[in-house]
PLY file of the C-alpha trace (Angstrom):
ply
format ascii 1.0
element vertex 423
property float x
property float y
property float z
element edge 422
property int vertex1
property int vertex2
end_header
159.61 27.17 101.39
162.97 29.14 101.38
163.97 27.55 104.80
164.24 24.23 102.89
165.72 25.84 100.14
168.64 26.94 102.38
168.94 23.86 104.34
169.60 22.13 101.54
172.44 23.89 100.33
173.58 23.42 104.17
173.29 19.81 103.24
175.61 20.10 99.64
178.24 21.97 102.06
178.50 20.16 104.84
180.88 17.22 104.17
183.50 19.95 103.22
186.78 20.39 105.42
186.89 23.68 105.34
189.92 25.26 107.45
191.70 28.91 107.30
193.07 27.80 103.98
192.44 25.48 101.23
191.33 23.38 98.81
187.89 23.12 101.28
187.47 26.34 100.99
188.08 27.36 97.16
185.28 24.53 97.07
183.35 26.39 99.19
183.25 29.67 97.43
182.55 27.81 94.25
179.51 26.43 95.34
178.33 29.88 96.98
179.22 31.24 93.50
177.07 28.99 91.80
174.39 30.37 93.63
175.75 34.01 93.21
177.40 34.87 90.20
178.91 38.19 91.05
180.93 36.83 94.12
184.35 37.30 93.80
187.24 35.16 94.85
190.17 36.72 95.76
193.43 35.36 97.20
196.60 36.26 99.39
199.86 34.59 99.88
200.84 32.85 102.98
203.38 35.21 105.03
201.83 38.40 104.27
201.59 40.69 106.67
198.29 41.80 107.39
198.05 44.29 111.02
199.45 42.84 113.58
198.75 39.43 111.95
200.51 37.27 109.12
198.79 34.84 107.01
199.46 31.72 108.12
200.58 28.40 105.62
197.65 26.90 103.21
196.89 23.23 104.81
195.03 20.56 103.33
194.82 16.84 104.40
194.05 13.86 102.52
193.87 11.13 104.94
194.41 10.97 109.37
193.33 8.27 110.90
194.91 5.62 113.78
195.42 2.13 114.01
194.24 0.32 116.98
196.44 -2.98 118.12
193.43 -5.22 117.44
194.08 -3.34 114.01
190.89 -1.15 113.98
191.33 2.06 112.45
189.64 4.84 114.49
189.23 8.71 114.37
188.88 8.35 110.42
189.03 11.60 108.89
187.25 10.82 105.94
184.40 9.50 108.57
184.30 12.65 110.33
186.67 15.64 109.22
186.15 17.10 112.63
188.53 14.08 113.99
192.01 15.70 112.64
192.86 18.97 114.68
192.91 21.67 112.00
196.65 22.18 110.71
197.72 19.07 112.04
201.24 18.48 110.32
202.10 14.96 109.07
203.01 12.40 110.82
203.62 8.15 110.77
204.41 6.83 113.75
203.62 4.23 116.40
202.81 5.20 120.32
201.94 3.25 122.90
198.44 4.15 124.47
199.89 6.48 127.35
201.85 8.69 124.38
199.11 8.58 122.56
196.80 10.03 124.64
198.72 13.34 125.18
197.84 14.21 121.11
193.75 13.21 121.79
191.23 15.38 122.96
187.52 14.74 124.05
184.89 15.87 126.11
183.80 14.19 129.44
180.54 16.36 129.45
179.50 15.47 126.06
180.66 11.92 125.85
179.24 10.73 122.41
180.43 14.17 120.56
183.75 14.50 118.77
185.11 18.03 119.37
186.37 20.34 117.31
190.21 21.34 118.03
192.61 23.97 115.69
196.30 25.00 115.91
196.64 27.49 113.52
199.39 29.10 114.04
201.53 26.73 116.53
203.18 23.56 114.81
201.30 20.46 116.50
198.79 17.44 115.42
196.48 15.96 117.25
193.31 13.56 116.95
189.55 14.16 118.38
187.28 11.86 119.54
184.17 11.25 121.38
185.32 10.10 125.23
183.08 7.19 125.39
185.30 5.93 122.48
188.48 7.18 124.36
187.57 5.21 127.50
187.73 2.15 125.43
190.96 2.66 123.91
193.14 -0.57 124.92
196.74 -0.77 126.34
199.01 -1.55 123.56
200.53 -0.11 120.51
198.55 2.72 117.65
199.47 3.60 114.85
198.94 7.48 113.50
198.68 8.26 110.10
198.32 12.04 108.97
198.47 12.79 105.38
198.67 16.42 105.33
200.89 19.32 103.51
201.39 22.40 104.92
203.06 24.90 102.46
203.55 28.45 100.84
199.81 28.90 99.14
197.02 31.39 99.70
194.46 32.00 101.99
190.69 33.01 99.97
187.75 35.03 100.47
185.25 36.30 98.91
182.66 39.42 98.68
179.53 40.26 96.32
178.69 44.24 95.87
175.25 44.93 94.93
174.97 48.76 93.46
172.07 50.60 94.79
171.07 54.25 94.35
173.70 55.27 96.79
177.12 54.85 97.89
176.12 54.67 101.21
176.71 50.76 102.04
174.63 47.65 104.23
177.30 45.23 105.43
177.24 41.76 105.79
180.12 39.24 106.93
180.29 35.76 107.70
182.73 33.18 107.69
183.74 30.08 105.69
186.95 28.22 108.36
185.47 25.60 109.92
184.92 22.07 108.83
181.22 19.87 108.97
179.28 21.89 111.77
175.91 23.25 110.28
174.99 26.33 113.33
178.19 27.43 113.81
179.70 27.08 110.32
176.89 26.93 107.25
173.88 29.19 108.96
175.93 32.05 107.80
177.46 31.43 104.60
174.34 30.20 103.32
171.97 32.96 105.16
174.23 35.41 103.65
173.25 33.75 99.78
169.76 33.92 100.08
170.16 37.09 101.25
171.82 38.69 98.68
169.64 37.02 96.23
166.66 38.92 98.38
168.96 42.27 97.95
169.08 41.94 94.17
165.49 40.98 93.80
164.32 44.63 95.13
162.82 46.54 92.66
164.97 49.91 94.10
167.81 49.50 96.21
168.57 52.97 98.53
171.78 51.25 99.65
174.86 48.83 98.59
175.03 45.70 99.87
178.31 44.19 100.48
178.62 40.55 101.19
181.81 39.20 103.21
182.78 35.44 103.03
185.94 34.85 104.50
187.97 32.57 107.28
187.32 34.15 110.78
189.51 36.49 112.44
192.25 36.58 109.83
189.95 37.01 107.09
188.36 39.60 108.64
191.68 41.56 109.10
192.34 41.10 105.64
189.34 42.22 104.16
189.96 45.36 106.44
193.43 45.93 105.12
192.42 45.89 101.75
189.02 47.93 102.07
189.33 50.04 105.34
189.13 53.78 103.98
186.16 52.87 102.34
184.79 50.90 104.84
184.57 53.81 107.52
183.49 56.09 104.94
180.51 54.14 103.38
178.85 51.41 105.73
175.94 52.66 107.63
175.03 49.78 109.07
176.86 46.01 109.43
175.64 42.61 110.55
177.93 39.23 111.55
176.13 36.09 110.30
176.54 33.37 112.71
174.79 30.88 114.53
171.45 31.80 112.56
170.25 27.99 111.84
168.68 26.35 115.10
164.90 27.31 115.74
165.67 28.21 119.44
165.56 31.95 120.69
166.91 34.54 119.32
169.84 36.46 120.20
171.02 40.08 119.72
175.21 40.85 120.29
175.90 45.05 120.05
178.08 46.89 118.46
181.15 48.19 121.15
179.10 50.72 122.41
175.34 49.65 121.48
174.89 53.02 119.39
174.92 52.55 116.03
171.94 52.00 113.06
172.65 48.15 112.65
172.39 48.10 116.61
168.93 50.56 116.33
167.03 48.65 113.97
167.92 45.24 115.26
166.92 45.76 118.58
163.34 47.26 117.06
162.78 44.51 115.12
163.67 41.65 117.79
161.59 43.92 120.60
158.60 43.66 118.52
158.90 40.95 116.01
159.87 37.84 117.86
158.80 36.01 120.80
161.60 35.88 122.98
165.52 37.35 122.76
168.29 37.53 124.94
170.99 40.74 124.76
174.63 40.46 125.02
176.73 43.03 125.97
180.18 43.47 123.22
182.07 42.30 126.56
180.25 38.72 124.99
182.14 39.06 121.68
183.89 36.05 119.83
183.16 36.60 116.38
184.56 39.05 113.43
183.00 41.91 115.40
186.26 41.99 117.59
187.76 43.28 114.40
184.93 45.48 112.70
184.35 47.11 115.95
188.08 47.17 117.34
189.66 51.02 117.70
190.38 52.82 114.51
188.26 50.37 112.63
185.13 51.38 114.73
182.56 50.27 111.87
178.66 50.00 113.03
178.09 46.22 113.22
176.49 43.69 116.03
174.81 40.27 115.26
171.22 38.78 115.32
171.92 35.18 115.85
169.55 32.72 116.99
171.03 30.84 120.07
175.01 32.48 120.22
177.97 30.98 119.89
179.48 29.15 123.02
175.64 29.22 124.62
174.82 25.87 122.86
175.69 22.57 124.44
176.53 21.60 120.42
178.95 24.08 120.01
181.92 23.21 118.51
181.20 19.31 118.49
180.10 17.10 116.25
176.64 17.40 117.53
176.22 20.57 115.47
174.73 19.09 112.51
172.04 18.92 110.00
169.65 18.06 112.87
170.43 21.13 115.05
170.05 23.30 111.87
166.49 23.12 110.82
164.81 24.55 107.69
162.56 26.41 110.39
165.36 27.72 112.17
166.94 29.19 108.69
163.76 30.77 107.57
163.25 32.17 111.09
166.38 34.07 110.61
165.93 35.31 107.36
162.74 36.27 107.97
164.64 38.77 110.49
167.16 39.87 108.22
165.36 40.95 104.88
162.68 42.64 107.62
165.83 44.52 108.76
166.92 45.31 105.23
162.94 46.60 104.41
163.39 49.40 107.59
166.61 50.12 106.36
166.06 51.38 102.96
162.62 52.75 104.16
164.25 54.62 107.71
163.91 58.16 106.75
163.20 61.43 108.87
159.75 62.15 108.26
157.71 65.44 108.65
153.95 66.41 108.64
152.68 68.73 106.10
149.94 70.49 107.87
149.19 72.14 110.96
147.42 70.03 113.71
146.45 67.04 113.17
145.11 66.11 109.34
141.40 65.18 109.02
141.79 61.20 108.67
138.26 60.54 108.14
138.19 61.92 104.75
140.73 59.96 103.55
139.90 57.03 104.84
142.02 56.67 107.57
139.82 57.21 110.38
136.54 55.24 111.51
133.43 57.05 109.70
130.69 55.89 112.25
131.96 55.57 116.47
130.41 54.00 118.40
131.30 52.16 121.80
132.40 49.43 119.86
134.27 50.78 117.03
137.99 49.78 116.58
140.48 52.45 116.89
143.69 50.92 116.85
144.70 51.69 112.90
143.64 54.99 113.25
145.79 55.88 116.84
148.69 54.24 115.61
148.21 56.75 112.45
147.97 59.61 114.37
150.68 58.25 117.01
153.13 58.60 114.08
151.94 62.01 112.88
152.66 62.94 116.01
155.67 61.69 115.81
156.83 62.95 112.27
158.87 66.40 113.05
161.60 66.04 110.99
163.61 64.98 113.93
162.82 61.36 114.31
163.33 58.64 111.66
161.32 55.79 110.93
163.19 54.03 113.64
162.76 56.67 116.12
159.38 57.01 115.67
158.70 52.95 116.33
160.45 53.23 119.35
158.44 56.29 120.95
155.21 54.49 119.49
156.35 50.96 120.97
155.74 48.93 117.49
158.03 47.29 114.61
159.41 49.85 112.35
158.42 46.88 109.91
154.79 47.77 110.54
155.32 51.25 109.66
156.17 51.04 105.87
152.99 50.64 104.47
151.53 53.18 106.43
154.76 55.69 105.19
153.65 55.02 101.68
149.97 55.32 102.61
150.88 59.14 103.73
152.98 60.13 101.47
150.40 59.12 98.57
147.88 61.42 100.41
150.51 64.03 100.61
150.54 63.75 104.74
154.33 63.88 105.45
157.41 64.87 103.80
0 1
1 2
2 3
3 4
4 5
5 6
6 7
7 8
8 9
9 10
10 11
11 12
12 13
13 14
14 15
15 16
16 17
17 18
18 19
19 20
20 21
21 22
22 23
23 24
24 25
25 26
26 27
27 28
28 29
29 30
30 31
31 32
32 33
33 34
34 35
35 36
36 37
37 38
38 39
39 40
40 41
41 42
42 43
43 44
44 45
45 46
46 47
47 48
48 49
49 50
50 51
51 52
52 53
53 54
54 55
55 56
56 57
57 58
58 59
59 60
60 61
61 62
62 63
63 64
64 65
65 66
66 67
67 68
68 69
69 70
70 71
71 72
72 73
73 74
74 75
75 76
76 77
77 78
78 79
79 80
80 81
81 82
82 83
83 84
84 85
85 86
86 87
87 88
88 89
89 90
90 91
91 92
92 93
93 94
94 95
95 96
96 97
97 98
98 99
99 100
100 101
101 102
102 103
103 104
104 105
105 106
106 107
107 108
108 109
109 110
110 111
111 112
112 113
113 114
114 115
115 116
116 117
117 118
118 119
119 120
120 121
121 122
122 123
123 124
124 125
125 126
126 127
127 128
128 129
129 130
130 131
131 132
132 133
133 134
134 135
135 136
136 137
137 138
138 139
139 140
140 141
141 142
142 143
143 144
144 145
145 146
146 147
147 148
148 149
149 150
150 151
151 152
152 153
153 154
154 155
155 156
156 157
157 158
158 159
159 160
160 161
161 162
162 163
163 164
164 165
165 166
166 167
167 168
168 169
169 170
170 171
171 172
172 173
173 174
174 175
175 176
176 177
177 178
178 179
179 180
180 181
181 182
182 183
183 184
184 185
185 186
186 187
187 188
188 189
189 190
190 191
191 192
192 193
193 194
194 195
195 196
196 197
197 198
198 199
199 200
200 201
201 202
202 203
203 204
204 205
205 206
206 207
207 208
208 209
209 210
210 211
211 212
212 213
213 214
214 215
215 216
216 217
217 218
218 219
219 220
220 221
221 222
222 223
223 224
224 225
225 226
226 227
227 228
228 229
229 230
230 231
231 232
232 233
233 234
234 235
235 236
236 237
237 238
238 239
239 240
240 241
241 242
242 243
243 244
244 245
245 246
246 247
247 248
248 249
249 250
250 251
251 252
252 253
253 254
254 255
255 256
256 257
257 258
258 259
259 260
260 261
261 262
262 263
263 264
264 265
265 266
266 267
267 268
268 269
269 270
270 271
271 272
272 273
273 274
274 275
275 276
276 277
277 278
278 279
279 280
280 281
281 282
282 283
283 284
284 285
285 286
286 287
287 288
288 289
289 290
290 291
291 292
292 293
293 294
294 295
295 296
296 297
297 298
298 299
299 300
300 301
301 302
302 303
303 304
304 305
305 306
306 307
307 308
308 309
309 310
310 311
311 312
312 313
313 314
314 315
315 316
316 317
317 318
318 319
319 320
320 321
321 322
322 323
323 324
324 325
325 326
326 327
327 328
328 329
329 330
330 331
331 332
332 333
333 334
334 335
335 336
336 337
337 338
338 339
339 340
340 341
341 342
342 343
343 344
344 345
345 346
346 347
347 348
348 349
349 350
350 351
351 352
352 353
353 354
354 355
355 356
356 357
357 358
358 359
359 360
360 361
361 362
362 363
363 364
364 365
365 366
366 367
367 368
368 369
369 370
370 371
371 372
372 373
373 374
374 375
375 376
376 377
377 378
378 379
379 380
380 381
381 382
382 383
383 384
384 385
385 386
386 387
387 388
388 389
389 390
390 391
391 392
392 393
393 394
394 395
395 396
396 397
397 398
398 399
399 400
400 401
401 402
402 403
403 404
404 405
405 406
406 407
407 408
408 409
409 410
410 411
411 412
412 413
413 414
414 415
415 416
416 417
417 418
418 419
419 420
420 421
421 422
């Protein structure tokens, strides 16, 4: 079963501290390269500038935790890595409680999770910790301990380019910044493996595939700095992979104006191949599409996710774990994707080759005996997509006017064009 497949290399990466930069993240990729060869690693130094952006300092801490007065130590980074606030600087001090609790942060509504807190690019340190835990915290005197560096380094990412027949390109980012959370975090990184290793198992490939693994926001902005031109010129159609692990509903996030391929086929294939899905508007965004679909960049990509980002009570707490990610949840998704991928490299404009309607029935295709009882179904959805197949609709299209999965429609394009029925 792939979905336990990919929930177990959820499993090997989830103890990681992963942050913008790092040591948790060059461990990252080299796990994700174990499973894919051909990725690439690439690197840029902190201080570039990169848009409107510079790459910020590489950070990496060993040890964080406080000192109680009864001597307890508490909010124990190598407990939890989610307890440190990401590119917390070092400190070793002692504060009484009421100092103290200006650097901790917790949430009342979710009193038994430890949230997840980041100062990237402001100078600060703080601890997190569930508020149950915080409401305990006696009067007296704590000790902080943070053992982290924050220098002059690099900032890495990744990518993977499969070669198909064409130039033409299918896009897929995700992102590898944030430390032990499994929906939020892993889904993608380790949807995006299995589905590259789905891309290179096709016996033909109509498009490249290019796979994106870098820290959110700035990573995207980098990997459009460096690629842009090409970018605009070559993807067709481009996917975020996020939130893609829990086995809730599904959710669909468009492109800036809803228009594109990538926003065409998804909404096909979540119309008519899932129970349930709920639509967000790009006025929803938080992910890397802010920068693949920003002005000037303008590149075709939107996001199947199962429940999104910010619409989960777990989100960004310690609650989003191993549990909330389920191997059902995984599969669910990828079951989505590499359906998505199928229409894709079979969404052609089709046309009929004769005049009227062809005569099914001796090929096969159309009931040879009727009677009241006779099943028509396979043969009106044949003749619903003849009717369809003008040369001005593709594949897509013709779903859509036909109201079934595009999905559902490949066999029956291969069935036609063996009998010589459409061009």
């Amino acid at each position: 079963m792939i979905g336990n497949q990919m929930h177990n290399l959820c499993k090997e990466l989830f103890p990681i501290n992963r942050s913008l930069s790092g040591d948790g993240v060059r461990e990252t990729l080299k796990i994700l390269q174990r499973e894919n060869p051909e990725l690439k690693v690439h690197s840029i130094k902190s201080g570039t500038e990169v848009f409107d952006w510079t790459v910020p300092d590489e950070w990496n801490c060993k040890e964080a935790y406080i000192i109680t007065p009864d001597g307890e130590k508490i909010c124990d980074y190598s407990v939890n890595n989610l307890h440190i606030v990401q590119y917390s600087t070092p400190q070793e001090l002692e504060l009484e409680l009421e100092e103290l609790q200006e650097y901790l942060y917790s949430q009342p509504e979710l009193p038994e999770a430890i949230p997840y807190v980041t100062s990237y690019y402001t100078p600060r340190w703080g601890f997190c910790i569930s508020h149950k835990e915080r409401q305990n915290l006696k009067p007296g005197k704590y000790k902080v301990v943070i053992k982290s560096e924050l220098k002059k380094g690099v900032l890495n990412y990744a990518d993977l380019v499969i070669p198909g027949e064409s130039e033409d390109e299918i896009f897929f980012s995700t992102y590898i910044c944030h430390p032990s959370m499994a929906n939020n975090e892993l889904s993608g990184p380790v949807l995006a493996t299995f589905l590259a290793k789905y891309v290179k198992s096709l016996e033909k490939r109509r498009y490249t595939y290019r796979f994106v693994f870098a820290p959110e926001t700035i990573g995207s902005l980098i990997y459009l700095s460096r690629h842009l031109d090409h970018l605009k010129k070559r993807v067709k159609a481009g996917f975020i992979l996020t939130c893609v692990g829990d086995d809730r509903n599904y959710s669909y996030l468009s492109s800036r104006y809803a228009n594109t391929l990538a926003d065409k086929v998804a909404v096909n294939v979540l119309k008519y191949e899932v129970d349930a899905f709920k639509e967000y508007s790009f006025l929803k965004r938080g992910s890397d599409e802010r920068q693949y679909c920003a002005p000037g960049v303008d590149l075709p990509v939107c996001s199947i996710m199962r429940t999104k980002y910010a619409e989960f009570p777990e989100y960004h707490t310690s609650l989003d774990n191993l549990e909330l990610v389920t191997p059902k949840g995984l599969e669910g998704s990828f079951d989505i994707y590499t359906k998505m991928i199928d229409i894709l490299e079979n969404n052609f404009y089709f046309k009929t080759t004769t005049i009227g309607e062809p005569q099914l029935g001796k090929r096969g295709l159309y009931p040879s005996m009727t009677t009241n009882h006779t099943d028509y179904s396979e043969a009106f959805l044949y003749r619903n997509f003849l009717a369809y197949a003008d040369g001005a609709n593709d594949l897509i299209d013709i779903a859509n006017i036909i109201n079934v999965s595009a999905y559902i429609l490949i066999p029956i394009v291969k069935k036609f064009k063996n009998y010589g029925l459409i061009l």
